[in-house]
C-alpha positions as CSV (number, residue, x, y, z in Angstrom):
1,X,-15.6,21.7,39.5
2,X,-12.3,22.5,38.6
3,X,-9.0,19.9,37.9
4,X,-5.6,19.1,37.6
5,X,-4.2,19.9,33.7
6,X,-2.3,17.1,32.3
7,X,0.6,17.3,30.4
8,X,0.1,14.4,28.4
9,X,3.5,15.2,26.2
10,X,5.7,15.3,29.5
11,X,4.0,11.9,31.0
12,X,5.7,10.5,27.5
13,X,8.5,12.3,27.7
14,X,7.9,13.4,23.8
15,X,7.3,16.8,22.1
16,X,4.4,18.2,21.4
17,X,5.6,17.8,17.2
18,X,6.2,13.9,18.1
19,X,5.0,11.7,15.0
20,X,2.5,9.0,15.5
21,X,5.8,6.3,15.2
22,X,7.7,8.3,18.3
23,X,4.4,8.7,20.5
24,X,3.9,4.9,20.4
25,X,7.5,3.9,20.6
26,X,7.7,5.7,24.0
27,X,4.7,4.5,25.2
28,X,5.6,1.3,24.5
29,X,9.3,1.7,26.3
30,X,7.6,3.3,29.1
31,X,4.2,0.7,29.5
32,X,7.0,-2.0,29.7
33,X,8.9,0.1,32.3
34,X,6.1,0.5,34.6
35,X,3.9,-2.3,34.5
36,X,2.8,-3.0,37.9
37,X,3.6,-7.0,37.3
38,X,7.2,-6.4,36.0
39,X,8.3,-3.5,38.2
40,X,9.4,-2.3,41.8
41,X,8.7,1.1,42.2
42,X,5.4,2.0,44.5
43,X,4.3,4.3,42.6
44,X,4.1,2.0,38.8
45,X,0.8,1.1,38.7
46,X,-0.4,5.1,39.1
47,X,2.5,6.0,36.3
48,X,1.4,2.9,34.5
49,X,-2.4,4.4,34.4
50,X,-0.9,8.3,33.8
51,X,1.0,6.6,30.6
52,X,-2.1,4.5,29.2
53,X,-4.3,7.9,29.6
54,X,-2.1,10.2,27.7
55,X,-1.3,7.7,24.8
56,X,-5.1,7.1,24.7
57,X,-5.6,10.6,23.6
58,X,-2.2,11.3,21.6
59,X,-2.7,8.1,19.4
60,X,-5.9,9.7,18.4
61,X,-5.9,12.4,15.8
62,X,-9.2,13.9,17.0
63,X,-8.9,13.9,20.7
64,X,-5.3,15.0,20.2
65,X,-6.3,17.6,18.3
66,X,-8.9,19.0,20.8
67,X,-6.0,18.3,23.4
68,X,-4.0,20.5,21.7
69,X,-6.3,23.3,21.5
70,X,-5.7,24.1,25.1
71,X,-2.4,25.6,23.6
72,X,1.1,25.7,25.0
73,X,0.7,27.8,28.2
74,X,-1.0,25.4,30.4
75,X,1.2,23.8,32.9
76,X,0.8,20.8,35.0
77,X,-0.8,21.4,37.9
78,X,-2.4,24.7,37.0
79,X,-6.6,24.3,37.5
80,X,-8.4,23.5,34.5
81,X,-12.0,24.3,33.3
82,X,-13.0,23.9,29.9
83,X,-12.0,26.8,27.9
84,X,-14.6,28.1,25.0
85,X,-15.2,25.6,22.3
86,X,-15.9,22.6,24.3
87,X,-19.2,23.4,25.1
88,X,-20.9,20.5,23.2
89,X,-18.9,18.0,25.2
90,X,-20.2,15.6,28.2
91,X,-18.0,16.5,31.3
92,X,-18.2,14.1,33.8
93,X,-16.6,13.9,37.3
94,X,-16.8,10.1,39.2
95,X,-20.0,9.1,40.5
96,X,-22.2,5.9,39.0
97,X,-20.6,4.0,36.5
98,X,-16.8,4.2,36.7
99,X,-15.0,0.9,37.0
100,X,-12.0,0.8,38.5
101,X,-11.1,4.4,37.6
102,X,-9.8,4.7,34.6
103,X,-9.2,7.8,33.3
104,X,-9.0,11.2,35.4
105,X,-11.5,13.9,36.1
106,X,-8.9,15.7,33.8
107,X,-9.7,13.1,30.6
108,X,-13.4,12.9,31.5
109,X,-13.8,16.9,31.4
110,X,-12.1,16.8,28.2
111,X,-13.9,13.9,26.4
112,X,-17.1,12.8,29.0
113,X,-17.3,9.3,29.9
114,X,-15.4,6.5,31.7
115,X,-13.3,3.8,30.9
116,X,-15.0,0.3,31.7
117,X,-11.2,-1.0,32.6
118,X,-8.5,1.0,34.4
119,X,-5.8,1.7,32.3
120,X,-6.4,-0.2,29.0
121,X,-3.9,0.4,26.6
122,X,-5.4,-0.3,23.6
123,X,-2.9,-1.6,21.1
124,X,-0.6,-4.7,19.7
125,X,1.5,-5.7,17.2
126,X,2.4,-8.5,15.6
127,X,6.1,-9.3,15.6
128,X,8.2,-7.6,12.9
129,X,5.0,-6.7,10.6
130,X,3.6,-3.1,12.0
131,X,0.8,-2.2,14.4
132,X,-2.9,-2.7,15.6
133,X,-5.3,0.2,15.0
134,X,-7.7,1.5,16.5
135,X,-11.5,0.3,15.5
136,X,-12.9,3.6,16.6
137,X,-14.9,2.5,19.8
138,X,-14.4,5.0,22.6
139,X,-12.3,3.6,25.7
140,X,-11.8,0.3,24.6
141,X,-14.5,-1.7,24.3
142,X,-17.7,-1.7,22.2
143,X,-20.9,-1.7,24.2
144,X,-22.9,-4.8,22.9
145,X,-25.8,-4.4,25.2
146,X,-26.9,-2.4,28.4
147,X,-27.9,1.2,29.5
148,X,-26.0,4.0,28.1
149,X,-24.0,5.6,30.6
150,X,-22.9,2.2,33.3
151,X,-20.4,0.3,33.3
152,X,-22.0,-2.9,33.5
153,X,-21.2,-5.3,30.8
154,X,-21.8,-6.7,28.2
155,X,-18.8,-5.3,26.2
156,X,-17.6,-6.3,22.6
157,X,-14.0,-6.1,22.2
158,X,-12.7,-3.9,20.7
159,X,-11.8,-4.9,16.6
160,X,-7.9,-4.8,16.1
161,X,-5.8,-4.3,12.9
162,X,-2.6,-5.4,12.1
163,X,-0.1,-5.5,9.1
164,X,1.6,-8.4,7.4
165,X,4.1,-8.8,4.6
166,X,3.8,-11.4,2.0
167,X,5.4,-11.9,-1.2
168,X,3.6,-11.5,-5.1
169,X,3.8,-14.9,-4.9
170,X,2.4,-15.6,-1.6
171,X,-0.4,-13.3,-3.0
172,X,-1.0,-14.9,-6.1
173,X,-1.2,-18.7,-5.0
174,X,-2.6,-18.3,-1.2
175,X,-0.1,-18.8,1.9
176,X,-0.1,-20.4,5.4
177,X,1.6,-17.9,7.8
178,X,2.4,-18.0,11.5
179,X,2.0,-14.9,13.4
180,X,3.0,-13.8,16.7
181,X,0.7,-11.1,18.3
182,X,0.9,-8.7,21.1
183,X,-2.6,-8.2,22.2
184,X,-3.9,-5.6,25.7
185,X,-5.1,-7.5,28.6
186,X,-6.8,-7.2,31.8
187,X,-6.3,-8.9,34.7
188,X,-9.3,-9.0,36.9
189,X,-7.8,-6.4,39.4
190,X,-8.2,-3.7,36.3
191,X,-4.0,-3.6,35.8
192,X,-3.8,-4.1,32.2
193,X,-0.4,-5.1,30.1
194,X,0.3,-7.0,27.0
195,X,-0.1,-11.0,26.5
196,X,1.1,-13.1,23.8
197,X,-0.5,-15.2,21.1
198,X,0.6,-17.3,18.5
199,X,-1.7,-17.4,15.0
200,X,-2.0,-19.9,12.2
201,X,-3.6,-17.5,9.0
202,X,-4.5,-18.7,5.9
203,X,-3.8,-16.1,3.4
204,X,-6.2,-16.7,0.4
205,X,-5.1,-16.0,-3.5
206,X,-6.6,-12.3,-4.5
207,X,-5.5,-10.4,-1.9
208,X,-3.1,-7.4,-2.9
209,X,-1.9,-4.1,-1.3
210,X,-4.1,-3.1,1.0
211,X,-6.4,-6.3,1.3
212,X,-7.6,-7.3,4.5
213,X,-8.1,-10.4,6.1
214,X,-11.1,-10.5,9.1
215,X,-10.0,-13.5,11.6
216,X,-13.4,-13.6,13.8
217,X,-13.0,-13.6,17.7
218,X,-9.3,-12.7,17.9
219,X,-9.5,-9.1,18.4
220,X,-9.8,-7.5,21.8
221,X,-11.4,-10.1,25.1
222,X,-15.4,-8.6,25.5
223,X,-16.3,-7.9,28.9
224,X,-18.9,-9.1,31.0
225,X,-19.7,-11.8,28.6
226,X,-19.7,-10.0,25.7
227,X,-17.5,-11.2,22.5
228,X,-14.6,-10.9,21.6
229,X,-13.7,-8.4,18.8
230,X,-12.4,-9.5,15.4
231,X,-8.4,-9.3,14.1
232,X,-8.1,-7.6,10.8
233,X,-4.5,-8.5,8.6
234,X,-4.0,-5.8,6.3
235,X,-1.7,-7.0,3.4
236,X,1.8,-5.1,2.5
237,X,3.0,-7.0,-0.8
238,X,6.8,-7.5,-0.5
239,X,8.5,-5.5,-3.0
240,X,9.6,-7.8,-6.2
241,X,12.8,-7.1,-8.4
242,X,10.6,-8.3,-11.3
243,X,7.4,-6.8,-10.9
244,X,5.8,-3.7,-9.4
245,X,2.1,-4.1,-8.2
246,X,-0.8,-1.5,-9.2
247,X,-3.9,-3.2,-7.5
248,X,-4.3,-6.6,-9.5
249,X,-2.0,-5.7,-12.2
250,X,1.4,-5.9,-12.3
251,X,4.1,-4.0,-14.0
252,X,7.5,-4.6,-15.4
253,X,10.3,-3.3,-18.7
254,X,11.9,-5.1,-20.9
255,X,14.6,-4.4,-23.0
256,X,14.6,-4.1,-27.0
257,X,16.9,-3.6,-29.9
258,X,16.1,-0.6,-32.0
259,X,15.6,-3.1,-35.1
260,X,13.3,-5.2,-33.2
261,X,11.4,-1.9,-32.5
262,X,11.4,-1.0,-36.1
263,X,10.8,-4.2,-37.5
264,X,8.7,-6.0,-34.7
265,X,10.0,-9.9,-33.0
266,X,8.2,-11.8,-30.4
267,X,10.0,-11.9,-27.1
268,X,9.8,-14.0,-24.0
269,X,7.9,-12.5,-20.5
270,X,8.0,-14.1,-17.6
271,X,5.0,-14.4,-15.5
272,X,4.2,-15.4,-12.5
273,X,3.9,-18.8,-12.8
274,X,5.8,-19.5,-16.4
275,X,6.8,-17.6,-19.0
276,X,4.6,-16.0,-22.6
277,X,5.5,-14.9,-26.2
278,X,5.0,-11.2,-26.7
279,X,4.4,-10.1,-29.8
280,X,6.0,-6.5,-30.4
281,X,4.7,-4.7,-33.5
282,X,6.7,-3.0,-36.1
283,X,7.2,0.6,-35.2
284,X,6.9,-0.2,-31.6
285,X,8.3,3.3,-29.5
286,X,10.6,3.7,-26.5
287,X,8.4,3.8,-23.3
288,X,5.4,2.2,-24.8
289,X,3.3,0.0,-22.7
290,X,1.8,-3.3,-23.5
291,X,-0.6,-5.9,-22.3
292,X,-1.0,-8.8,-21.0
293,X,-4.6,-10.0,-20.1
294,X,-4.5,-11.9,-17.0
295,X,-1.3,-12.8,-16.6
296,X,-1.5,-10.4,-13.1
297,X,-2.4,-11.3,-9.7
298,X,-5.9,-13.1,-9.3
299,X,-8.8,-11.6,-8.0
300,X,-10.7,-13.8,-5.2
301,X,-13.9,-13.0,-7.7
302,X,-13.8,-11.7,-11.5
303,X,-11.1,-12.3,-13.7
304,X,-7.2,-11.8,-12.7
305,X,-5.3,-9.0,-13.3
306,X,-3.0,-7.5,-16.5
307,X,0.6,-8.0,-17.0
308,X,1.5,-4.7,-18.1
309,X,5.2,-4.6,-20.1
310,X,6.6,-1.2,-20.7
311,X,9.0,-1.4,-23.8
312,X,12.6,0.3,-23.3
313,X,15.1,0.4,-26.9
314,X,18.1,0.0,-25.8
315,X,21.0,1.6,-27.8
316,X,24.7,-0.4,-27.9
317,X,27.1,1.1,-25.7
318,X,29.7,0.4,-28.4
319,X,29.9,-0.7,-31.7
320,X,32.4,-2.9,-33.8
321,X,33.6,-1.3,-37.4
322,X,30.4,-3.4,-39.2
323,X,27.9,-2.1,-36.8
324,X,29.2,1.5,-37.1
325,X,29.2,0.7,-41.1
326,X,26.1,-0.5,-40.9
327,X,24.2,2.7,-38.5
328,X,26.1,5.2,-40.9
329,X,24.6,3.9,-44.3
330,X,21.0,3.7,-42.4
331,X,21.5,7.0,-41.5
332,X,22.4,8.0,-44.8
333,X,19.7,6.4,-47.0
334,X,16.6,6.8,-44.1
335,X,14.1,9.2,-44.6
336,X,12.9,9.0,-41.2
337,X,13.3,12.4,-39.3
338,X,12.5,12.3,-35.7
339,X,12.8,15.7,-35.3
340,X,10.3,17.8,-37.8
């Protein structure tokens, strides 16, 4: 049974090289356009479902990728079987099961399947700190119970993902943070859109780049009674003037004088939450990295992190008469040769 090609690039009005960042910031523009509670034309809720389908498959590497396959000279319009190389897929065309109709016969002969709400987009954000992921479940929901192959609930909700920024500080003594969330919805019609949330998080000391925090139940709404998905925060550390962050240590330079190289001194580091003596030792070397133990980030098990000082000399700019007097008759009576 042959359909309709899609052009999934034109419905978004991006190229077919469009980055992930451009594919969902016209989706987005064009989601808000069209949705059939916000906007006059007759045809929005139809566009609105057209512009849900394709960013359903661009946003996914894989089924973008098999999308893309078809190659450039497909057009619009033009009837469409599956070329060679999707043999092992499902193709499906209506019949039991659909909800609402979701996706196209064109989407189901690419990827098999249905959708168990029209249109869902899939995505959120929260406000200022990046984007919601995907949790890998096919079409939006993840079945909890029930046959294979209806539409008939129970349905988990889909896990989302988002980022938030917080500072070394924030990291290294837990943090209370409010978030605002842009989450999918679906009213019981099948139109989906966007809804609003606000969040109180506690951020917990030990987290660092790349932590995640799992708040239970505030992912995507399940469906049919089924539950609700889980909210992952991934943490983004702030970037610090002091410190840079490598997992639970940190990192940071200091400044010495070539005699405090030569001859070793104890200098001041600040830490995190004070300040420590650092012993340097005699013959101490330009780039030469010291530690110390657990004066980094803490670890929500185990012992914190490393403060980890790389040592810079630091040669005078200029030099009064004695200094100059003083570098010339060291140079004279040394027999240190750093060249060999």
């Amino acid at each position: 049974m042959p359909v309709k090609f899609q052009d999934y690039y034109e419905t978004l009005g991006v190229d077919r090289s469009a980055t992930q960042q451009q594919i969902q910031k016209a989706y987005r523009k064009l989601a808000r356009k069209y949705h059939p509670d916000v906007s006059s034309e007759s045809d929005s809720e139809e566009k609105f479902k057209q512009i849900n389908e394709a960013y359903e498959v661009l946003r996914d590497s894989e089924k973008r990728k098999k999308y893309d396959r078809l190659g450039a000279n497909w057009q619009a319009g033009q009837e469409f079987t599956p070329p060679p190389g999707f043999e092992g897929f499902e193709f499906r065309f209506g019949g039991p099961g659909r909800a609402g109709g979701g996706f196209s016969d064109f989407f189901e002969a690419l990827f098999g399947g249905g959708s168990p709400f029209a249109g869902t987009g899939g995505f959120g954000t929260t406000r200022g700190h990046g984007d919601f992921g995907r949790s890998g479940a096919p079409f939006g929901f993840d079945r909890a119970s029930g046959p294979s192959g209806t539409a008939a609930g129970p349905y988990r909700g889909r896990d989302q993902e988002a980022e938030i920024e917080i500072s070394i500080q924030e990291a290294a003594q837990g943090t209370a943070k409010t978030i605002e969330l842009e989450i999918p919805s679906s009213s019981p019609y099948g139109s989906s859109g966007l809804s609003r949330k606000n969040l109180q998080v506690r951020i917990p000391k030990g987290v660092t780049n790349g932590s995640r925090v799992r708040l239970s139940g505030q992912g995507e709404k399940g469906v049919g009674g089924g539950p609700n998905g889980d909210l992952f925060l991934r943490i983004r550390l702030r970037n610090d003037p002091r410190y840079t962050v490598d997992g639970h240590d940190l990192r940071t330079r200091v400044d010495i004088a070539p005699w405090e190289a030569a001859l070793g001194t104890e200098i001041q580091i600040p830490t995190l939450d004070s300040s420590v003596k650092m012993k340097i030792p005699q013959g101490t070397q330009s780039g030469q990295t010291l530690r110390l133990r657990g004066k980094g980030l803490p670890r929500t098990k185990g012992a914190p992190g490393d403060l980890l000082v790389t040592v810079d000399v630091a040669i005078p700019m200029s030099l009064s008469d004695r200094e100059r007097q003083l570098f010339e008759q060291l140079a004279s009576e040394s027999a240190f040769r750093p060249r060999r």
